[in-house]
BATORTI-201850 format. One record per residue (C-alpha): residue in one letter; x, y, z. Coordinates in steps of 0.2 Angstrom, whole numbers, plus 5000, padded with zeros to 4 digits. Each point is the difference from the previous one (the first is absolute). Example, Ala and Ser with C-alpha at 12.3 -4.5 7.8 and 13.67 -1.06 7.14 Angstrom:
# residues 2
A506249785039
S500650174997
This chain:
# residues 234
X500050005000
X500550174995
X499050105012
X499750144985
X498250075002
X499250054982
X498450124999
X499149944984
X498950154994
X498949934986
X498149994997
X500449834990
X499449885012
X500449844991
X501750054995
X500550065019
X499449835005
X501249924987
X501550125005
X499649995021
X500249804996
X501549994989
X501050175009
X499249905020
X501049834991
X501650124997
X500150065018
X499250165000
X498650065014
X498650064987
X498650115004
X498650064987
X499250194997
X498650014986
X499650155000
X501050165000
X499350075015
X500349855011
X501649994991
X500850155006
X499549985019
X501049834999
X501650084990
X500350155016
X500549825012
X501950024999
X500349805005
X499349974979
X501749984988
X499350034985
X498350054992
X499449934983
X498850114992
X498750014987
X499550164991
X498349964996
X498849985015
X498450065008
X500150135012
X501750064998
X501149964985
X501949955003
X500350164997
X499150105012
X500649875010
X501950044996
X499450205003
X499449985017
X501549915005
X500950144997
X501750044990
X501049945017
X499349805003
X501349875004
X499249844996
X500449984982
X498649984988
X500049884984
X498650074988
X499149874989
X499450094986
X499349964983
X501149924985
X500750124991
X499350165009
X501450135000
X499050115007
X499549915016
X501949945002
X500550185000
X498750085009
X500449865014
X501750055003
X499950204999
X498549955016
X501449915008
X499949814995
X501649895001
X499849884987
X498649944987
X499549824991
X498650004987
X498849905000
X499849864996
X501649945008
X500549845003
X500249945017
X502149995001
X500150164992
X498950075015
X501049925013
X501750024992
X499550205001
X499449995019
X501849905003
X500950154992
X499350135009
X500149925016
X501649944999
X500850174994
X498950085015
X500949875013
X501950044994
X499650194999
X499550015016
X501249875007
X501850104989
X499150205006
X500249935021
X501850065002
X499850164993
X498750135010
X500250154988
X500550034979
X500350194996
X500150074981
X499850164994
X498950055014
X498849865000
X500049885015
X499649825002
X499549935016
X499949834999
X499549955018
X498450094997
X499950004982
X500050205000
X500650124986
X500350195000
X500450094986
X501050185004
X499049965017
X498449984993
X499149825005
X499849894983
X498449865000
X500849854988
X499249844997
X501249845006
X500749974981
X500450194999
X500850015018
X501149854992
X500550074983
X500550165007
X501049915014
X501149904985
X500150164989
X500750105016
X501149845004
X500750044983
X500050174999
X501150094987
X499949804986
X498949964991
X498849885006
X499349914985
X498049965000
X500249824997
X501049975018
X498750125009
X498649904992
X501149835004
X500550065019
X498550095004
X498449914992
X500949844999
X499749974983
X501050024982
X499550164990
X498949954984
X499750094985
X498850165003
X500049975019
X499850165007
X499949965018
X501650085004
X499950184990
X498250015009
X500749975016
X501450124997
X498750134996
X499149965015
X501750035010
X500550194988
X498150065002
X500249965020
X501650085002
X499750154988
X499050115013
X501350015010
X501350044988
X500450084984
X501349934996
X499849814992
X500849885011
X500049854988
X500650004982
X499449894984
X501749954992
X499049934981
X500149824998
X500949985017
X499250045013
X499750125014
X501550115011
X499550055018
X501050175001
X501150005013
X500050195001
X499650164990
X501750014992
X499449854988
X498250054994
């Protein structure tokens, strides 16, 4: 037993019986929301791992779900969303999702993307433990209590932005390539048109940009992103 808690928010009632069997068989504690309302009481409990959840539903849609969370939740999100649907995949991560799967997925590929999040979620925490602050260019990490302050002002990032900000501070000054951020941070290899990682990046600019002028990440073209490491290099 793996001890992970799963929140399954989905108004498909035959297919979260099927996933509550199969993920219950794999080790997982699973818990079932089918409506968005209901939903969203359940996701607030801290002790839940990760959330699975639908955008279409009665009540409240995934994502009014995702905006009622607000930008700064911790439990990371994996949207399921329609094949093919850019739109939803996008509009997911600017709200603050993690990940997305279309549907219909199979079963592996749904629990390979659970194992990936989770697992890169256990080593971040577990290689951030030694170190108690990380300072660039006037914006401050606190990792004991997951705090960031920009020029002193208090920033609300989701757990994935916390955690590509974290690696691109790491590496201030290099660039950091989007295939290793999407392979160290989602746990997953970087396909073709994925744009998971420029939208979390956005997320992260958009957040930061209030509290400065000055643009504190830099897209190299066809490489990558730079975290500046001081005003000297914008």
């Amino acid at each position: 037993m793996n001890n992970k808690r799963l929140l399954i928010i989905d108004d498909d009632r035959e297919l979260t019986e099927l996933l509550t069997e199969y993920l219950g068989g794999e080790g997982f504690e699973v818990e079932c929301c089918h409506d968005g309302v209901t939903g969203l009481s359940r996701a607030y409990d801290k002790g839940i791992d990760l959330i699975l959840l639908d955008v279409m539903m009665p009540q409240l849609n995934g994502f009014e779900v995702l905006k009622a969370l607000g930008g700064n939740h911790q439990t990371p999100v994996l949207m399921l969303t329609a094949k093919g649907d850019d739109t939803d995949r996008v509009l997911g991560l600017e709200l603050g999702a993690d990940d997305y799967l279309a549907k219909p997925f199979h079963h592996r590929e749904l629990l390979a993307r659970i194992k990936a999040i989770l697992r890169r979620i256990d080593i971040i925490r577990e290689s951030h433990e030694p170190v108690a602050l990380l300072k660039v260019n006037e914006v401050e990490l606190h990792h004991a209590t997951r705090q960031v302050f920009c020029h002193g002002q208090t920033l609300e990032l989701t757990g994935t932005e916390y955690q590509i900000l974290t690696y691109l501070m790491e590496h201030h000054g290099t660039i950091v390539s989007k295939e290793s951020l999407s392979e160290l941070v989602l746990g997953r290899k970087l396909s073709p048109f994925d744009r998971s990682i420029d939208m979390h990046v956005s997320n992260i600019r958009r957040k930061l940009l209030p509290a400065s002028d000055l643009d504190k990440i830099k897209t190299i073209r066809g490489a990558g992103y730079i975290f500046l490491s001081g005003e000297s290099l914008a």
